[in-house]
N, CA and C atoms as an extended XYZ file, in Angstrom:
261
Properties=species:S:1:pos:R:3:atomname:S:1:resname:S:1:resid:I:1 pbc="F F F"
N       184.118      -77.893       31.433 N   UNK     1
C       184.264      -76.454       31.395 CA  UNK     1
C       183.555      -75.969       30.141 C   UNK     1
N       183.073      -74.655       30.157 N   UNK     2
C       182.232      -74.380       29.329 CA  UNK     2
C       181.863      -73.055       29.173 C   UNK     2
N       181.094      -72.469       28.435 N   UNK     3
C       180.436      -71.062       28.314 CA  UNK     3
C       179.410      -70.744       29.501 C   UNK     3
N       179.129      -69.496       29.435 N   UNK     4
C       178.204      -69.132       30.641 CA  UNK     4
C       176.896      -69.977       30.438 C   UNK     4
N       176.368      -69.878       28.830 N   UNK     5
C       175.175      -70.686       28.279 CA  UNK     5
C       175.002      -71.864       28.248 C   UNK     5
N       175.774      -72.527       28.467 N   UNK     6
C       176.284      -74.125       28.124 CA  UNK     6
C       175.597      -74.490       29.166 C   UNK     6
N       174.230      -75.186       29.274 N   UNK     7
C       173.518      -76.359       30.359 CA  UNK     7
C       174.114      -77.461       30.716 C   UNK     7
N       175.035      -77.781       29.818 N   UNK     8
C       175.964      -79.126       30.327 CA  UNK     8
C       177.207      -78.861       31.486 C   UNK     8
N       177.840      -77.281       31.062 N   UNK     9
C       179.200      -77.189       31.754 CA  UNK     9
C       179.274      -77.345       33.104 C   UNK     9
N       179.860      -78.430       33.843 N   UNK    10
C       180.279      -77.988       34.791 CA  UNK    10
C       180.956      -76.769       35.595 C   UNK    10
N       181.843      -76.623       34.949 N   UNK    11
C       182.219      -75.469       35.228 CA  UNK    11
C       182.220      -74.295       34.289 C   UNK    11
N       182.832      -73.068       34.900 N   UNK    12
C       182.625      -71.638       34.323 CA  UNK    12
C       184.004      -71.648       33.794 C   UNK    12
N       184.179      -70.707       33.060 N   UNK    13
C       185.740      -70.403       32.527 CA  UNK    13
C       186.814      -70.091       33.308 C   UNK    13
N       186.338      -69.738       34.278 N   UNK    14
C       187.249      -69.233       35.696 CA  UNK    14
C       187.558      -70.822       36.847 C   UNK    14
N       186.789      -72.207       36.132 N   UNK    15
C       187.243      -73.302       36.563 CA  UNK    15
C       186.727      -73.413       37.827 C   UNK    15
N       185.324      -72.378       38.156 N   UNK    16
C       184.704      -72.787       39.791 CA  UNK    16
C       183.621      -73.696       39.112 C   UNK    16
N       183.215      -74.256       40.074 N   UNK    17
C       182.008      -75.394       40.092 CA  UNK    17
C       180.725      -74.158       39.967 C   UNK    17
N       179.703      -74.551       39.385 N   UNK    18
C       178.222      -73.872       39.282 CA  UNK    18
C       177.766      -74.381       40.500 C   UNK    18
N       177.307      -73.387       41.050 N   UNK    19
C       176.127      -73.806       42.558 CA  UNK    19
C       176.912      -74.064       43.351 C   UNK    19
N       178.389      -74.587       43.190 N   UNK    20
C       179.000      -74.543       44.721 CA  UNK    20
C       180.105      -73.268       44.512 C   UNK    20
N       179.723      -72.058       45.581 N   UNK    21
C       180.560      -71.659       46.484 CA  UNK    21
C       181.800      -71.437       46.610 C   UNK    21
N       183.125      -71.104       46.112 N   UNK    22
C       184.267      -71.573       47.011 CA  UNK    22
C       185.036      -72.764       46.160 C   UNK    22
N       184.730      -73.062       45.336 N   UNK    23
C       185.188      -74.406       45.066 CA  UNK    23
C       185.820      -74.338       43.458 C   UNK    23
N       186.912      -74.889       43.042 N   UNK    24
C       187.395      -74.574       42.019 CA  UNK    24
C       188.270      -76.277       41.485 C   UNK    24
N       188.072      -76.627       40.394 N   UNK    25
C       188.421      -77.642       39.940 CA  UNK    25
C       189.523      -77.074       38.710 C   UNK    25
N       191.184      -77.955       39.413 N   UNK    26
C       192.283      -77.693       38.881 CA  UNK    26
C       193.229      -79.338       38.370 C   UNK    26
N       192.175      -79.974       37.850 N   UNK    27
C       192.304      -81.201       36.991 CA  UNK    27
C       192.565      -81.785       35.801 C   UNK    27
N       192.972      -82.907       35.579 N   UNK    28
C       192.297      -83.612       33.909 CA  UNK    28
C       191.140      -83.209       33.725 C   UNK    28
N       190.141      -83.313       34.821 N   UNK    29
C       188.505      -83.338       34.484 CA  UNK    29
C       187.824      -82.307       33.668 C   UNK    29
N       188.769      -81.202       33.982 N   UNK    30
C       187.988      -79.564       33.028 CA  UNK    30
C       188.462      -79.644       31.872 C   UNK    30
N       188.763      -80.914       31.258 N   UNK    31
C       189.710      -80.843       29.479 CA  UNK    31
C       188.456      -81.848       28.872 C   UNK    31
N       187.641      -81.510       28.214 N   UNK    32
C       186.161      -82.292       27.479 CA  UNK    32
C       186.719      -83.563       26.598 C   UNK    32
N       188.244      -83.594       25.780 N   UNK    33
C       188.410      -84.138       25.784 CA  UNK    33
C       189.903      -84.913       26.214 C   UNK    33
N       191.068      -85.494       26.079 N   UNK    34
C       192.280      -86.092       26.709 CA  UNK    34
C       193.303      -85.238       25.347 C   UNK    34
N       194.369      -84.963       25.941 N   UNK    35
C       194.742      -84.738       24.951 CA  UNK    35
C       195.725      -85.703       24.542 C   UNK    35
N       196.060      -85.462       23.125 N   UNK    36
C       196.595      -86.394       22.130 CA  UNK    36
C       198.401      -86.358       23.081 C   UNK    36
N       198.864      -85.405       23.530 N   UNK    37
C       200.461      -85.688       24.372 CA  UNK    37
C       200.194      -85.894       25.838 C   UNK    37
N       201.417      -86.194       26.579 N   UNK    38
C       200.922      -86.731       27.830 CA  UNK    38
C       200.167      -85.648       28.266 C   UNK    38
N       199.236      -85.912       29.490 N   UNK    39
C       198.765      -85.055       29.886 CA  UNK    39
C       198.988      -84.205       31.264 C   UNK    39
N       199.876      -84.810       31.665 N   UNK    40
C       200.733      -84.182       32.684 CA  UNK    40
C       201.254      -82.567       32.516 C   UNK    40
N       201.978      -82.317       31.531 N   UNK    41
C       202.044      -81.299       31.174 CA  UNK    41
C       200.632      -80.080       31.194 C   UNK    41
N       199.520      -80.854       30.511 N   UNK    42
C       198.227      -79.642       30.320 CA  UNK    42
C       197.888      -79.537       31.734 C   UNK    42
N       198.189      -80.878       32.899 N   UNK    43
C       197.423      -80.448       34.151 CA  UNK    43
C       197.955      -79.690       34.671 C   UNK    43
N       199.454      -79.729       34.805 N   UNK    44
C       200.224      -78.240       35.267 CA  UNK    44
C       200.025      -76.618       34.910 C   UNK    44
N       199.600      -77.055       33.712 N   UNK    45
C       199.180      -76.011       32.883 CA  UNK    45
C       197.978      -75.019       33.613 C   UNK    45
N       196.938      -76.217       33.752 N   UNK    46
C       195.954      -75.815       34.377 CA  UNK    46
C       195.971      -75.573       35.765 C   UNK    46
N       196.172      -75.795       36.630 N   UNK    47
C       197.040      -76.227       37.762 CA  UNK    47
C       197.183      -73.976       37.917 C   UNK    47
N       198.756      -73.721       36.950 N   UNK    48
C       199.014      -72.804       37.044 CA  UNK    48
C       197.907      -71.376       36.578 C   UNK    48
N       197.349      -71.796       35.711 N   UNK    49
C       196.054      -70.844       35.653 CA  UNK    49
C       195.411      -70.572       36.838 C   UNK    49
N       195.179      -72.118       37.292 N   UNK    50
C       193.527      -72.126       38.178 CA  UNK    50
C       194.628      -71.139       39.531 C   UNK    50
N       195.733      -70.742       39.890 N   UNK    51
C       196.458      -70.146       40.988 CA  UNK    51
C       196.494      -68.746       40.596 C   UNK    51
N       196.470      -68.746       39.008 N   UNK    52
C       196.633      -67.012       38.740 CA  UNK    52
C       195.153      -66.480       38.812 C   UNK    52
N       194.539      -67.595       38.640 N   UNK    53
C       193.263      -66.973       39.009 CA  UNK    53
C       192.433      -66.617       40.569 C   UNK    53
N       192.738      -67.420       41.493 N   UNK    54
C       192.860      -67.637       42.593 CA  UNK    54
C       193.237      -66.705       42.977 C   UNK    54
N       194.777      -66.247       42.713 N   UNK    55
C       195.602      -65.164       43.122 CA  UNK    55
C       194.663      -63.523       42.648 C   UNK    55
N       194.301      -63.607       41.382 N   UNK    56
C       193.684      -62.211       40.939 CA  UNK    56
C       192.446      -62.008       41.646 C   UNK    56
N       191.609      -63.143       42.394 N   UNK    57
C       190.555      -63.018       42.860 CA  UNK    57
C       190.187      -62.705       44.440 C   UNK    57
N       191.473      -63.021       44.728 N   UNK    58
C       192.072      -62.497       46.166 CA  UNK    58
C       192.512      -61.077       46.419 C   UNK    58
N       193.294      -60.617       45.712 N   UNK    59
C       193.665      -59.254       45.307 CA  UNK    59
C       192.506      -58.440       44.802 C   UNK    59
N       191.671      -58.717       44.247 N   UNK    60
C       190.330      -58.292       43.537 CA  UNK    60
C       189.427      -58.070       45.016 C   UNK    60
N       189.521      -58.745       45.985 N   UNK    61
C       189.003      -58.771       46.620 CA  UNK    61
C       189.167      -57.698       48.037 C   UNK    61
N       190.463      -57.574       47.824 N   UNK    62
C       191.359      -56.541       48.813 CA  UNK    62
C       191.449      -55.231       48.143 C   UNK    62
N       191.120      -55.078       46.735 N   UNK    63
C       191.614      -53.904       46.042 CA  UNK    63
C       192.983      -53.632       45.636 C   UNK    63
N       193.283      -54.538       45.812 N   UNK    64
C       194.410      -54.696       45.068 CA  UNK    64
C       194.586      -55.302       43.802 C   UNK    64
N       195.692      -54.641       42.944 N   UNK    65
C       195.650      -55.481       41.390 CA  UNK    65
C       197.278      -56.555       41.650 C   UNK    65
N       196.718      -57.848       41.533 N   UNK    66
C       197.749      -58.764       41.406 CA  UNK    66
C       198.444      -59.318       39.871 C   UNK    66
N       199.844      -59.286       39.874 N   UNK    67
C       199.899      -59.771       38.565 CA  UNK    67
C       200.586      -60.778       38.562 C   UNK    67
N       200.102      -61.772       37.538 N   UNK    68
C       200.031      -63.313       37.135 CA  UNK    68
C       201.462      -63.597       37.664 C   UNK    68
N       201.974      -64.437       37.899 N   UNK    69
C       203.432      -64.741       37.863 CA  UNK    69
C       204.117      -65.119       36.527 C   UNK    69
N       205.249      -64.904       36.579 N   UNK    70
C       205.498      -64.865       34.948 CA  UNK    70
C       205.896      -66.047       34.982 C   UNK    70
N       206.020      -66.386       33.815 N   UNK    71
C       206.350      -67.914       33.297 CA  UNK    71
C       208.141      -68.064       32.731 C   UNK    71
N       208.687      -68.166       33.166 N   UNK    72
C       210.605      -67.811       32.502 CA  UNK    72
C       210.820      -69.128       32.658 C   UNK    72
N       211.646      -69.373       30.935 N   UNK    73
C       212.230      -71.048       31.152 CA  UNK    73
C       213.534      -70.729       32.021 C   UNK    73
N       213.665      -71.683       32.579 N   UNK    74
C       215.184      -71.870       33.508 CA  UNK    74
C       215.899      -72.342       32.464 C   UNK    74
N       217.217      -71.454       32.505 N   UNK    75
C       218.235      -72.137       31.751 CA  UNK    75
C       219.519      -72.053       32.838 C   UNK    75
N       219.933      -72.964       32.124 N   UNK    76
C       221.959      -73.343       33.060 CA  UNK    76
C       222.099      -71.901       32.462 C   UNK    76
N       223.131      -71.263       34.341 N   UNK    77
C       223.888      -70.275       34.138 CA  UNK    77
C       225.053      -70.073       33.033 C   UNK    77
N       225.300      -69.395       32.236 N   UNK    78
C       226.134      -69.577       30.978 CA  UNK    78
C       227.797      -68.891       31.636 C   UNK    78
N       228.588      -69.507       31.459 N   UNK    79
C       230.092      -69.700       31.943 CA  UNK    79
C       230.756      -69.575       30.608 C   UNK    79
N       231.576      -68.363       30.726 N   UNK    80
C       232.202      -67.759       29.543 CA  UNK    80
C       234.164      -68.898       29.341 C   UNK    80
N       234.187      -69.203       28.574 N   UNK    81
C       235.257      -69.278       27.701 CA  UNK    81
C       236.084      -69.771       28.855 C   UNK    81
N       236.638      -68.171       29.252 N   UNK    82
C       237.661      -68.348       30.180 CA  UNK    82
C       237.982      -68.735       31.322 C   UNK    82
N       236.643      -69.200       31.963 N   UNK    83
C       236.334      -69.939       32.977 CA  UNK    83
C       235.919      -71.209       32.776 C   UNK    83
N       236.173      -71.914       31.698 N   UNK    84
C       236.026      -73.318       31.161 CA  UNK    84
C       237.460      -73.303       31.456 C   UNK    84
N       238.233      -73.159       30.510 N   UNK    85
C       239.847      -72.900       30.466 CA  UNK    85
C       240.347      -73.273       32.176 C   UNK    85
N       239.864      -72.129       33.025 N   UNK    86
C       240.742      -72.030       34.080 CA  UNK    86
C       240.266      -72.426       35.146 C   UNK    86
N       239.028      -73.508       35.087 N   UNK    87
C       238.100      -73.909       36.358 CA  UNK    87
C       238.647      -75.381       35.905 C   UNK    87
C-alpha cells in the first residue's frame, strides 16, 4: 500500500489493486512491514476499514451518504448492588 506516486505500491490508500477493477485487498499483505504484536488484531483492523470503505463506496454510488459503523467496546451489563444481594 502506498501513495498515489509510489511506482512500487500495490495498492492505493483505499486498499484496491492498481489496474484491476473491482478488486480490493483486506490482508497481512497491505502492512510493508509485520508488526511487532500479534497480527491478528491489525488484520481485523484492516479487515474493518477495507468494509467502511466498501460500504462508503456503495452509498457514494447510489447517492447516498453512508456512515462508518461505530466501533463500541462491549462491556458486561452492570447489575446494581441490590440485585447481587437478592439474585
Amino acid at each position: 500500500m502506498g501513495a498515489d506516486d509510489d511506482l512500487f505500491a500495490v495498492l492505493d490508500p483505499a486498499l484496491r489493486v492498481r489496474g484491476v477493477t473491482g478488486l480490493r485487498v483486506a490482508d497481512a499483505s497491505v502492512f510493508p512491514t509485520i508488526p511487532s504484536v500479534n497480527p491478528v488484531l491489525t488484520v481485523m483492523l484492516t479487515a474493518e476499514r477495507a468494509a467502511d470503505l466498501i460500504r462508503q463506496q456503495a452509498g457514494a454510488s447510489l447517492g447516498l451518504w453512508v456512515r462508518p459503523v461505530s466501533h463500541r467496546v462491549l462491556r458486561r451489563p452492570r447489575v446494581s448492588p441490590v440485585a447481587r444481594r437478592t439474585g
